[in-house]
C-alpha positions in Angstrom: -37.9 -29.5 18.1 -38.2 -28.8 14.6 -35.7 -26.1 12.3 -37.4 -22.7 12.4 -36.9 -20.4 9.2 -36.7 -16.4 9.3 -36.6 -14.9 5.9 -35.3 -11.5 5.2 -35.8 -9.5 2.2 -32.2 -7.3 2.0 -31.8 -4.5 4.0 -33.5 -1.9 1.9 -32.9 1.2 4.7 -28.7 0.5 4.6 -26.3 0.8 6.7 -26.8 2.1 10.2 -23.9 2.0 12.6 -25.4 4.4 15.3 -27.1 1.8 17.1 -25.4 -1.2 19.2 -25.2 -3.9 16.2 -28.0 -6.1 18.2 -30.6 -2.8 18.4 -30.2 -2.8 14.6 -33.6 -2.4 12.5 -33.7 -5.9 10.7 -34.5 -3.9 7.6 -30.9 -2.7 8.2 -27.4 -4.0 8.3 -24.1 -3.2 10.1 -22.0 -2.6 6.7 -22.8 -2.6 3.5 -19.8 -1.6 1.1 -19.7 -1.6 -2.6 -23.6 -2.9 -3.4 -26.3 -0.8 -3.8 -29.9 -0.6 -2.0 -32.1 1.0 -4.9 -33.9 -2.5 -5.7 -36.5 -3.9 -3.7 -35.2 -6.8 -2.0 -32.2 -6.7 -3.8 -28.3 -6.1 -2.7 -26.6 -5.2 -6.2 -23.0 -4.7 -6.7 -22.3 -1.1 -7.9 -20.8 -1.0 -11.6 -17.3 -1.0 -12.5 -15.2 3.0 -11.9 -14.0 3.6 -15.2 -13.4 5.8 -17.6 -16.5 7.4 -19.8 -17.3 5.4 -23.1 -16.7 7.5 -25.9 -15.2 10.5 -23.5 -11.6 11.6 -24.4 -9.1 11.0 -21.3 -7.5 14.4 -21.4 -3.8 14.3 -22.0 -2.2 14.5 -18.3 0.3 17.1 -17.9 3.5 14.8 -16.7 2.1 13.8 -12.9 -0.9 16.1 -12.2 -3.4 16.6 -10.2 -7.2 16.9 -10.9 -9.1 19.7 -9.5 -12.5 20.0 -10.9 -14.8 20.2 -13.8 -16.8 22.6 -15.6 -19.6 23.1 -17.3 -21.6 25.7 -18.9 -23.5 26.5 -22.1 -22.3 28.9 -25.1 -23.7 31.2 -27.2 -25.8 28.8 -29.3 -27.3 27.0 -26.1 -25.1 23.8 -26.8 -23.2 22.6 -23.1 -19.2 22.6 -22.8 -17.2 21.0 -20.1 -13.6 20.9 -19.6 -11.7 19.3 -16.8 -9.6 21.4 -14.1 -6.0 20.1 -13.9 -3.0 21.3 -12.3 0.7 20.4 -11.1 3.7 22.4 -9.4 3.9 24.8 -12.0 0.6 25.4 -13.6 -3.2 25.0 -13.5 -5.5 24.8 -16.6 -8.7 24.5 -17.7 -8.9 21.9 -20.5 -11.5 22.6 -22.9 -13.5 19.5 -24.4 -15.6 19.2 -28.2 -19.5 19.2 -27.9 -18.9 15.2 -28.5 -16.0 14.9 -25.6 -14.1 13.0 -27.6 -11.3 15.4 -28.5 -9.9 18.2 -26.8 -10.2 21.6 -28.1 -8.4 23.9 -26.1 -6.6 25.4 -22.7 -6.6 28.2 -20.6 -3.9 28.7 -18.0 -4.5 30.2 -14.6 -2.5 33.1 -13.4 -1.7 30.6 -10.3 -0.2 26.9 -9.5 -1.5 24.7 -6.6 1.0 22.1 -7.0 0.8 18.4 -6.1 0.4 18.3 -2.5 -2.9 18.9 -0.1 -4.9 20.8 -0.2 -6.5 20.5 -3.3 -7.8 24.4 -4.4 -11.3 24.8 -4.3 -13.6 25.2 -7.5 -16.8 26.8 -7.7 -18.8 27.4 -10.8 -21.9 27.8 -11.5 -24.2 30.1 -14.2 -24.2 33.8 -14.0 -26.3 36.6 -15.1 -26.2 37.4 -18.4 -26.1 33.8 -19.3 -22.2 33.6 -18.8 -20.8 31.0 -16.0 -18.5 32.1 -13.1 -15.4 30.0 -12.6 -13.3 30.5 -9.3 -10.6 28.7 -7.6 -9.0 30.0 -4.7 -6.2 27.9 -2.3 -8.5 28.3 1.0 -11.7 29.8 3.0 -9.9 31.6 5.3 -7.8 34.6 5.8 -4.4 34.9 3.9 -5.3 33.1 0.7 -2.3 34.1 -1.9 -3.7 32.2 -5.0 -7.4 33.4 -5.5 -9.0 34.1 -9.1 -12.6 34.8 -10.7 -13.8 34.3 -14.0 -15.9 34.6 -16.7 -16.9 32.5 -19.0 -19.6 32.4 -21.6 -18.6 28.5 -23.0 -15.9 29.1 -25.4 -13.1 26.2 -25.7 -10.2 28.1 -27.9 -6.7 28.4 -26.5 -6.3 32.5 -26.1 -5.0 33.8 -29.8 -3.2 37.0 -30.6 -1.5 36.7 -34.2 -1.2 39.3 -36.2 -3.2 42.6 -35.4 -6.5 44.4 -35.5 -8.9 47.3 -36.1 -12.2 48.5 -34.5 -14.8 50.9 -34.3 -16.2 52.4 -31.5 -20.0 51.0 -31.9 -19.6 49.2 -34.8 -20.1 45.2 -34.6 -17.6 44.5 -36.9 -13.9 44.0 -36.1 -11.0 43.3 -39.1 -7.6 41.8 -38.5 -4.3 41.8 -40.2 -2.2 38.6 -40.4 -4.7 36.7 -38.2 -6.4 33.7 -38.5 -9.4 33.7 -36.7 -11.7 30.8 -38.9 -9.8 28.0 -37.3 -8.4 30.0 -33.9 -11.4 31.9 -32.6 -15.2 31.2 -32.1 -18.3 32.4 -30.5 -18.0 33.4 -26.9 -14.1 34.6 -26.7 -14.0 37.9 -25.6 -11.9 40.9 -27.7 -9.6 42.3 -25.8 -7.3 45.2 -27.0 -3.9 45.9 -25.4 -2.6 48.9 -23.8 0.4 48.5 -21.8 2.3 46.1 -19.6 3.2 42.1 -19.5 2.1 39.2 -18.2 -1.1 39.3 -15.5 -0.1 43.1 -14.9 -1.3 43.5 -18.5 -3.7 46.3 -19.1 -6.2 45.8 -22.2 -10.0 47.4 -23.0 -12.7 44.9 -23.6 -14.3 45.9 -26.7 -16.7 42.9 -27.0 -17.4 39.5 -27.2 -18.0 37.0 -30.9 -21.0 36.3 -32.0 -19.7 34.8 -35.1 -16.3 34.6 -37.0 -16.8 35.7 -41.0 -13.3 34.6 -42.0 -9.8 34.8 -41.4 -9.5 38.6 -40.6 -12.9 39.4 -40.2 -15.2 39.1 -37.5 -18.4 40.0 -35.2 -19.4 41.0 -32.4 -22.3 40.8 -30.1 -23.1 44.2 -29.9 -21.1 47.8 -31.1 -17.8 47.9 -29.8 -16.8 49.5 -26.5 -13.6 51.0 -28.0 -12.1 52.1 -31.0 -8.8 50.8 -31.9 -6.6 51.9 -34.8 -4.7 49.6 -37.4 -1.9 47.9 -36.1 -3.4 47.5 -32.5 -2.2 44.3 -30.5 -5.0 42.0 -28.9 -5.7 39.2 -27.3 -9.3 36.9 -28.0 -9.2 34.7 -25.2 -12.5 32.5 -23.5 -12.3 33.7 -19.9 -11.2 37.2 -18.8 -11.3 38.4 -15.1 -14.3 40.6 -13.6 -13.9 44.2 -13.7 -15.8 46.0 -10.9 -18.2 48.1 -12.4 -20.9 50.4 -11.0 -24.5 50.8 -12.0 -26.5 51.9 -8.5 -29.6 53.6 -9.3 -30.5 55.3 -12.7 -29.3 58.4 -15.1 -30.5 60.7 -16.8 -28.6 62.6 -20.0 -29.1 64.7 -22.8 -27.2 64.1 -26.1 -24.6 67.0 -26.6 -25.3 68.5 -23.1 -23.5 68.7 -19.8 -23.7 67.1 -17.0 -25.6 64.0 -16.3 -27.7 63.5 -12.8 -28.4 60.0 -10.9 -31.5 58.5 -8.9 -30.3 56.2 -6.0 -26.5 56.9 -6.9 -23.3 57.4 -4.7 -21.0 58.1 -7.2 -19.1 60.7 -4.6 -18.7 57.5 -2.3 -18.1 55.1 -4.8 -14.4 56.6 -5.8 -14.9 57.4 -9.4 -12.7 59.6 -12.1 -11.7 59.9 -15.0 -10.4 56.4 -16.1 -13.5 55.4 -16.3 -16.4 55.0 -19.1 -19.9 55.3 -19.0 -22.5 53.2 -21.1 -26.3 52.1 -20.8 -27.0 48.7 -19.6 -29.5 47.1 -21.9 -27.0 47.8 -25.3 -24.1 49.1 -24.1 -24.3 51.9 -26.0 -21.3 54.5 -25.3 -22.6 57.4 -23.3 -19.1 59.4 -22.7 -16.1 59.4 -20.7 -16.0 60.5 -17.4 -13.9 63.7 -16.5 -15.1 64.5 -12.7 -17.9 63.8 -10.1 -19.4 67.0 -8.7 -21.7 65.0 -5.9 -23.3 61.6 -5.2 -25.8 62.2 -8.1 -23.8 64.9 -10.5 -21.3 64.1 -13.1 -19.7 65.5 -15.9 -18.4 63.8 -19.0 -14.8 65.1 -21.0 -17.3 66.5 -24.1 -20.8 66.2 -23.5 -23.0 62.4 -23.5 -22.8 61.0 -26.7 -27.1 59.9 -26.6 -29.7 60.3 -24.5 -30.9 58.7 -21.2 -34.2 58.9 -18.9 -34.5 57.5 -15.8 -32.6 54.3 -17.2 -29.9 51.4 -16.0 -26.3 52.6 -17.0 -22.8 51.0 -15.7 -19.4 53.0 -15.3 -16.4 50.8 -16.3 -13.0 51.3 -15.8 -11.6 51.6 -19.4 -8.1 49.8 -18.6 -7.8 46.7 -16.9 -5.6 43.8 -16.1 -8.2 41.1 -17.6 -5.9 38.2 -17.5 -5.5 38.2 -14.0 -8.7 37.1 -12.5 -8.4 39.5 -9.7 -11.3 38.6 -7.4 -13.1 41.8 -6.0 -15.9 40.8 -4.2 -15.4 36.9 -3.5 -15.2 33.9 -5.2 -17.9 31.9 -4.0 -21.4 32.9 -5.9 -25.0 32.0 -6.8 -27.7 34.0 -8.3 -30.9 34.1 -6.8 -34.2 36.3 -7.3 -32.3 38.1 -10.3 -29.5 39.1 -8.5 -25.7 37.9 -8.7 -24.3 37.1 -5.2 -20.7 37.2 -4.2 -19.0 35.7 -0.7 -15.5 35.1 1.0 -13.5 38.3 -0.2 -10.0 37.8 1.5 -9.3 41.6 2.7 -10.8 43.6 5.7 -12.5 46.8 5.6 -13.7 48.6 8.3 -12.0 46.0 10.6 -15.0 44.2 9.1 -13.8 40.6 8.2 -14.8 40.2 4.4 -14.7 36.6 4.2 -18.4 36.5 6.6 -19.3 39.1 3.9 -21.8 38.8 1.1 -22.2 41.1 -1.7 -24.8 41.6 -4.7 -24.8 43.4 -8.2 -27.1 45.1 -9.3 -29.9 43.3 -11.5 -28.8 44.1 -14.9 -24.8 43.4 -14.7 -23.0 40.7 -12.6 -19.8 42.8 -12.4 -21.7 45.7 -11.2 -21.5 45.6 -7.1 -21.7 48.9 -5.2 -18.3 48.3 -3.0 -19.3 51.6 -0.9 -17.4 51.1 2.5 -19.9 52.9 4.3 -23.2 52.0 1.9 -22.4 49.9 -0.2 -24.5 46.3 -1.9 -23.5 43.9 0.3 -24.6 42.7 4.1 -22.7 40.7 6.9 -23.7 37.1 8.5 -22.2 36.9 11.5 -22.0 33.9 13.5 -23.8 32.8 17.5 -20.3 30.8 17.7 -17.5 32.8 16.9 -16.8 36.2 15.0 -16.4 36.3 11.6 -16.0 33.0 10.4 -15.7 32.4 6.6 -18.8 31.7 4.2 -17.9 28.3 2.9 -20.8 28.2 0.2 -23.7 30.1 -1.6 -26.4 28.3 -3.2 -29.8 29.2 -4.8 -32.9 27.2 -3.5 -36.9 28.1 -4.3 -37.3 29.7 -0.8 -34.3 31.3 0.0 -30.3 32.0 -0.7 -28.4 29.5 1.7 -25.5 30.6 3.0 -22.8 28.3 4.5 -20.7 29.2 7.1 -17.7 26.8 8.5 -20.3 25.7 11.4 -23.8 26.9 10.7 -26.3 27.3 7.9 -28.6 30.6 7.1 -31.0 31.7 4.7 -31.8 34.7 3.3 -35.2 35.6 2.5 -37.4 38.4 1.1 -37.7 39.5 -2.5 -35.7 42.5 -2.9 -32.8 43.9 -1.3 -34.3 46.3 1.3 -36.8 43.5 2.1 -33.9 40.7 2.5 -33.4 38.7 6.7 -30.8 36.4 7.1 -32.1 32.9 9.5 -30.2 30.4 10.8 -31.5 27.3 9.4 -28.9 24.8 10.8 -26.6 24.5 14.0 -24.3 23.2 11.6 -22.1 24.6 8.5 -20.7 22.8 5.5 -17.5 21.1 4.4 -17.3 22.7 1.4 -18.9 24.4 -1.6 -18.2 20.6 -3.5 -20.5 18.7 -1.4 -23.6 21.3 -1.5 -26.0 19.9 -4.7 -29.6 20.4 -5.5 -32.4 17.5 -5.9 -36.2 18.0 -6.7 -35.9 21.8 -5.3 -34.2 20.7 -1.8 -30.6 21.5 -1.3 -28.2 18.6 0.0 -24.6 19.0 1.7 -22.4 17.7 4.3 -21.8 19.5 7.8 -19.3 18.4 10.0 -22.1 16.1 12.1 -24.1 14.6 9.1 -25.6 15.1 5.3 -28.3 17.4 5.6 -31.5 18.0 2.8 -33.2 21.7 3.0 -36.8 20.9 1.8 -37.7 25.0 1.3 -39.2 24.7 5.0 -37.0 23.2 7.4 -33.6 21.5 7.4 -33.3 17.7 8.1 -30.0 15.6 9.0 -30.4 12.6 7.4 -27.9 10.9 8.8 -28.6 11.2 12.1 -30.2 8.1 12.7 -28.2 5.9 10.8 -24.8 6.6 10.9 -24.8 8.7 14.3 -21.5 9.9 15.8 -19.6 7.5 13.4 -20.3 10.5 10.8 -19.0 13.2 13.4 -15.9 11.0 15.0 -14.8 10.1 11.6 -14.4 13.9 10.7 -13.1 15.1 14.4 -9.5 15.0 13.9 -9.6 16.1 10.1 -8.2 19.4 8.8 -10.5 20.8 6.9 -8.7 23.5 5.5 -5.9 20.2 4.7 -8.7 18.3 3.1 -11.2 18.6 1.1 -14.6 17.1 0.7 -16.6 16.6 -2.7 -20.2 15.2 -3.6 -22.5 14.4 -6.3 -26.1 13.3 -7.1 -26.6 11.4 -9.8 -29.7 8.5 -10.5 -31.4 9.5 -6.6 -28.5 8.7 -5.0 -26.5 11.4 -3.3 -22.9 11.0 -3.2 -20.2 11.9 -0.9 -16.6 11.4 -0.8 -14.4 12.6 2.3 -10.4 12.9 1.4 -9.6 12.4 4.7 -11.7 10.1 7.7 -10.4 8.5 10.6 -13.9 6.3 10.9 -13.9 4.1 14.7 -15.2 1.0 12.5 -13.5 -0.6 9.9 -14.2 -3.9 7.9 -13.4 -7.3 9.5 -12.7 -10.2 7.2 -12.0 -13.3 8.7 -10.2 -11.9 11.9 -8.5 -9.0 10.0 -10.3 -5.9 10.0 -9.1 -3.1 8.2 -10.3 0.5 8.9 -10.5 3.2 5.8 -8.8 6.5 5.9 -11.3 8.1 3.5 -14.6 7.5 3.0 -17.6 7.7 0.0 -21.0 7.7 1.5 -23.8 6.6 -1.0 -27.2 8.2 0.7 -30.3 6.8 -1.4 -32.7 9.6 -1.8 -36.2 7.8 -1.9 -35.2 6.0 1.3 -32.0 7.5 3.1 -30.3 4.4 3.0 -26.6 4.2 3.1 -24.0 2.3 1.9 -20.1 2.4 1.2 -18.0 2.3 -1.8 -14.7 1.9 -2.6 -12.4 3.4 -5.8 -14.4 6.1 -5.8 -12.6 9.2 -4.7 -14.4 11.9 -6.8 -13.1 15.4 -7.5 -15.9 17.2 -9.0 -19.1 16.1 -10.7 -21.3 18.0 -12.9 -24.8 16.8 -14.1 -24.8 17.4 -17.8 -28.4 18.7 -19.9 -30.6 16.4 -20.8 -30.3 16.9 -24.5 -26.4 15.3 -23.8 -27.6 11.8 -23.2 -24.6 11.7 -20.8 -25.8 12.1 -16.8 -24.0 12.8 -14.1 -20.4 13.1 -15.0 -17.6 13.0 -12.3 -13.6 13.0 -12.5 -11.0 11.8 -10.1 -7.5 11.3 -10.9 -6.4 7.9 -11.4 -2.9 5.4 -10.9 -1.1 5.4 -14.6 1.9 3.4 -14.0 2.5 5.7 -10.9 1.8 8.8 -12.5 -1.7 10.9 -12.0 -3.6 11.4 -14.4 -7.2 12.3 -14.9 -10.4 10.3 -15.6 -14.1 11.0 -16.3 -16.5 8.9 -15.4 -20.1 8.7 -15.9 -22.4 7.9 -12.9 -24.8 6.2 -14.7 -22.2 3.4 -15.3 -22.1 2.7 -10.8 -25.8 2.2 -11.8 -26.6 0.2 -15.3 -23.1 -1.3 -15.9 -21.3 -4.5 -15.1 -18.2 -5.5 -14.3 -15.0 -4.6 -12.1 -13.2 -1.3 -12.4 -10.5 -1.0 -14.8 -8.9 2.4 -13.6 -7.4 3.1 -10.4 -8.3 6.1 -7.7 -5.0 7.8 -6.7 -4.7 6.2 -3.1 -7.0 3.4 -3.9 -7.4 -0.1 -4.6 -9.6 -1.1 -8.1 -12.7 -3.0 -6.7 -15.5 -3.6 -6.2 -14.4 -4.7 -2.8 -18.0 -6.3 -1.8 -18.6 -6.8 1.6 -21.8 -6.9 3.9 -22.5 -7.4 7.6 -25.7 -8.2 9.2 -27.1 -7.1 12.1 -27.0 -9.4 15.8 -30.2 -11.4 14.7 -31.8 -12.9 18.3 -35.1 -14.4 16.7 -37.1 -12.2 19.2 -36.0 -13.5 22.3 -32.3 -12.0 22.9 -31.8 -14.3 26.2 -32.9 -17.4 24.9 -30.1 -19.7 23.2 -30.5 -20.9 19.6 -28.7 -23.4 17.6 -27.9 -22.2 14.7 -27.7 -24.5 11.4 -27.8 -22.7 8.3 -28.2 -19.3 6.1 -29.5 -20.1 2.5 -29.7 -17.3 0.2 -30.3 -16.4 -3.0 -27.6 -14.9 -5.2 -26.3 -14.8 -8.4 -22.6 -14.3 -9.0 -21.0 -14.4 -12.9 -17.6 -15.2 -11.6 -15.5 -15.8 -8.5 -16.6 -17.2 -4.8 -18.3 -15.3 -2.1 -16.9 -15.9 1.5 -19.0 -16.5 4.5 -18.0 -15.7 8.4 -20.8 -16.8 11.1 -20.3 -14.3 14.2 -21.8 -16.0 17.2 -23.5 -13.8 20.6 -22.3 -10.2 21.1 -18.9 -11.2 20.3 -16.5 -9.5 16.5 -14.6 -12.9 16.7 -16.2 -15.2 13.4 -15.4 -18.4 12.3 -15.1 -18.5 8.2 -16.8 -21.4 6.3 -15.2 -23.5 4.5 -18.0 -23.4 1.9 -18.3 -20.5 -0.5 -21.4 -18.9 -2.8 -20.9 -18.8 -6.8 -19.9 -18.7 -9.4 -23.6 -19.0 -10.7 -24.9 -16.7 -13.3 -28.5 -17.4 -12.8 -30.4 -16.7 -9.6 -29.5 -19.8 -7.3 -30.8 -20.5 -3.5 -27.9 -22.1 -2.2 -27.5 -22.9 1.6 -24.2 -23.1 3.8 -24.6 -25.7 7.2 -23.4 -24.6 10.5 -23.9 -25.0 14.4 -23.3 -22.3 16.4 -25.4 -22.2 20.0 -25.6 -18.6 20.9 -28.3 -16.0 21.6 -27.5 -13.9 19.0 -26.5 -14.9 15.1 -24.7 -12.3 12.4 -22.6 -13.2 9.4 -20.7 -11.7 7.2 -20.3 -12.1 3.4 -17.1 -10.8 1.3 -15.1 -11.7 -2.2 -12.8 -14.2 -2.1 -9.5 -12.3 -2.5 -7.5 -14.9 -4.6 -11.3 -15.7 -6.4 -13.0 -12.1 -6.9 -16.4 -12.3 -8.0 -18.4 -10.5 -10.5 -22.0 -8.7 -10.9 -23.1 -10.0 -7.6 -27.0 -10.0 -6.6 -28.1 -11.2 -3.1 -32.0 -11.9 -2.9 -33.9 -12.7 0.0 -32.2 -14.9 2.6 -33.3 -17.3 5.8 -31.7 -18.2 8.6 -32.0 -21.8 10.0 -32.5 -22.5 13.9 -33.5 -24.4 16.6 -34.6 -22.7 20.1 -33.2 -24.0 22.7 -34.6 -25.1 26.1 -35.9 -21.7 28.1 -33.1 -20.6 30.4 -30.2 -22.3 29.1 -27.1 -20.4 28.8 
């Protein structure tokens, strides 16, 4: 009987490791770890982890950890990022040039998170008002002791108070004494004028933020300044400050030089007002008086009489002294915006014997600080959960069709257009890891549940895992803290992807007869075709995708093996994609790879009872260096015999074909670097499998 041939073309749908390895699609695989599946008949090895060409590595701070990164645009539209880091007794945000090849700045956080699990968690994203909101926080749940909120409207200067200064109420321009604000100050920073007390205690009054530094001791601001401060006054221009709660509910209306002013829509009885406060209309924040007393919900009086006049228009109340530097979070620390309004979720306290972390509040449209905190009225709604009471909002995020909100184990949307108009809907009997895994692509949102990936398309909510990776996905996560360990993601080239600090996955990788089993995991989903693959080195800790304009992608740190020491790296995703080579940094935890390694599924040649003798696989591959192993796994059975005979080196395409005999129904094989050879730029092509059939019915 002559040699049949059955040619394969890849496995262009991935990985699937829900099904019995003989019930496998043969446009799937078993395993596929450290190549990629976004070429048509092509197995690619991923490009070499490493750090960023032409992207400053920023200085580490002795053995640190790496918590995040950020990114968000400054007052002349260009983008600035800057890398989270942190160790026992600090955290700081390190501020990079528009280039990222120097660094420019720092700003400390009022709170360490040390060098032990779990990592804090790190949400920004923009804000109204075309600032960015940057939060960390040291859990979800009840009892955090290390939560902080922040804004940030791009600057990169280290905070800077030499010398002194001088302002006018309402007057853009601010002079200084003994300062040196060309080379220490820039657009962005916010002006903050001290009034008493030390360190995050400190009370200050904002009087404004730079629009442009004229020289040494003089600059300006973006509009008239909020407060008047004499010569001689201490101050502080620093590039985040904290969110003070303010209140703008409803409209006013005042007369200039008369007594009182009246509200439309206001609670300003309920909302706990007096006289430490300051009143101002939204759209200039121009001074309208300061508060004295509030007669009723819409009647209040100011200490003279209201400095201009007001009909029917936006104003906001702000309390004139606040502790700025302390990033005191008010309303939550996980946000979005959405239909115009600014959305807040998770406040650690309880009101009402209300659980706030299942809470969600919302400013008003005009100011993101403004949120109506009324305990019996006030801007905000609950989601409570079918499953258990109260659990904590682990995400917002901002699609076309509605506001999703993720809970620990289930997924809602809110929809309507305006507040009074706005129904929560469960959309998914599942939640999400954590705010880092949830990411948008081509107006769907992606995350990661605690059972699979999931994609919300605007209509309904898809796992996309569910068929290919199965209960491996779930069983992998059972046992896992997740308030221990964290999860992050990224999408970057159509490819969505997910790394899990801690797994404990029922499968491993068998070499030879050694398998080995992961205790984390990095899930590559391709988004054109939902295929999945593995990769190694690649333990991610935040990811932003950078404007266009930028030229630089996707960009994602992790924190990488210096001689024993942490330290962090920035990596662009583009380089898994379009570059060659092996990794030359380290993943705390890790080993440098690519560790290549694929396993085909149980092929039977359409008759799964009928014996074959198997002679041969011939593939075509290319491979720049090193040797590629082969193991031939005969029948149902793990146990493989390794070839003696290797693939590469060859740096051109070569069909090259390895003899065998194996009689057995079934025929998989396994391919793998040679440890003590490791190749380089691998390519697999289409392959065949050589075989005789053997007589009907023998065994």
């Amino acid at each position: 009987m002559p040699i049949e041939t059955e040619t394969f073309h890849g496995s262009p749908l991935g990985v699937n490791l829900d099904k019995t390895s003989h019930e496998i699609d043969a446009r799937m695989a078993r395993y596929i770890q450290d190549f990629l599946v976004d070429q048509e008949g092509i197995l690619r090895q991923r490009g070499p982890v490493k750090q960023a060409t032409g992207v400053v590595a920023p200085a580490p701070m002795g053995d640190s950890r790496t918590y995040g990164i950020v990114g968000g645009y400054r007052t002349d539209n260009t983008f600035r990022i800057g890398i989270v880091l942190g160790d026992s007794s600090s955290t700081e945000l390190v501020f990079l040039s528009d280039d990222l090849t120097t660094t420019v700045g720092t700003f400390t956080f009022p709170h360490a998170y040390g060098l032990s699990d779990p990592y804090p968690i790190v949400d920004v994203k923009p804000a109204l008002g075309g600032q960015t909101l940057i939060t960390l926080s040291d859990k979800y749940g009840l009892g955090t002791t290390k939560r902080s909120v922040w804004l940030w409207r791009g600057a990169g200067k280290s905070n800077y108070a030499t010398g002194t200064f001088t302002s006018t109420a309402a007057s853009t321009t601010v002079t200084g004494s003994g300062t040196v604000w060309s080379t220490n100050v820039e657009p962005g920073m916010f002006l903050l004028g001290y009034i008493s007390g030390s360190g995050t205690s400190t009370l200050y009054r904002l009087i404004g933020v730079v629009k442009s530094v004229t020289s040494n001791t003089v600059l300006e601001l973006e509009t008239g300044a909020m407060f008047g401060f004499s010569a001689g006054s201490q101050y502080v221009l620093t590039s985040l400050r904290g969110l003070n709660p303010r209140y703008g509910r409803g409209r006013m209306t005042a007369t200039a030089g008369q007594q009182p002013a009246y509200g439309g829509d206001t609670k300003w009885a309920e909302a706990g007002l007096d006289n430490t406060y300051d009143v101002y209309r939204a759209r200039d924040m121009k001074f309208i008086g300061n508060l004295l007393s509030v007669t009723s919900n819409t009647v209040l009086n100011f200490t003279t009489t209201a400095a201009i006049s007001l009909s029917n228009e936006r104003y906001v109340i702000v309390k004139r002294s606040y502790p700025y530097l302390a990033g005191t979070p008010m309303f939550g620390f996980l946000h979005s915006v959405w239909n115009g309004y600014q959305f807040y979720a998770n406040q650690n306290a309880l009101s009402n014997e209300v659980s706030q972390v299942s809470r969600v509040f919302f400013a008003e449209q005009t100011d993101a600080e403004a949120v109506d905190q009324s305990k019996d009225d006030g801007s905000y709604f609950d989601i409570s959960s079918t499953k258990a009471s109260a659990t904590e909002i682990r995400g917002l995020m901002a699609s076309q069709s509605a506001l999703l909100i993720f809970k620990e184990d289930e997924t809602y949307g809110l929809f309507g257009t305006t507040s009074d108009t706005w129904t929560p809907r469960r959309l998914a009997d599942d939640g999400c890891l954590s705010n880092h895994t949830v990411w948008a692509y081509q107006g769907s949102a992606i995350w990661a549940g605690k059972r699979g990936i999931y994609i919300y398309d605007g209509v309904e909510t898809q796992n996309i895992t569910e068929n290919s990776l199965g209960s491996f996905y779930a069983d992998a996560l059972r046992a896992v803290n997740h308030e221990a360990s964290r999860a992050w993601a990224m999408v970057s080239n159509g490819h969505y992807f997910l790394h899990l600090q801690s797994a404990a996955p029922s499968r491993g990788i068998t070499k030879g007869n050694t398998t080995s089993t992961p205790t984390s995991l990095t899930i590559v989903l391709n988004l054109h075709t939902m295929a999945i693959t593995f990769f190694t080195n690649l333990h991610i800790r935040g990811a932003i995708t950078s404007p266009a304009e930028t030229g630089k992608g996707t960009l994602y740190v992790c924190e990488i093996n210096s001689g024993g020491v942490r330290r962090p790296m920035m990596g662009a995703a583009d380089d898994l994609f379009n570059a060659t080579g092996l990794d030359s940094a380290t993943c705390w935890g890790a080993t440098a790879g690519p560790d290549i390694y694929y396993e085909w599924f149980k092929f039977d040649a359409g008759d799964p009872q009928r014996k074959k003798l198997f002679k041969q696989v011939q593939i075509h591959h290319i491979s720049d260096s090193g040797k590629i192993k082969l193991d031939i796994i005969p029948d149902l059975n793990e146990t493989a015999t390794t070839s003696v005979s290797t693939f590469g080196p060859n740096a051109t395409w070569l069909n090259k074909r390895i003899k065998f005999l194996k009689r057995s129904a079934f025929l998989a094989f396994r391919l793998y670097a040679d440890p003590t050879d490791i190749p380089d730029n691998v390519k697999f092509g289409p392959w065949a499998i050589g075989f005789k059939r053997q007589r009907v019915g023998r065994t």
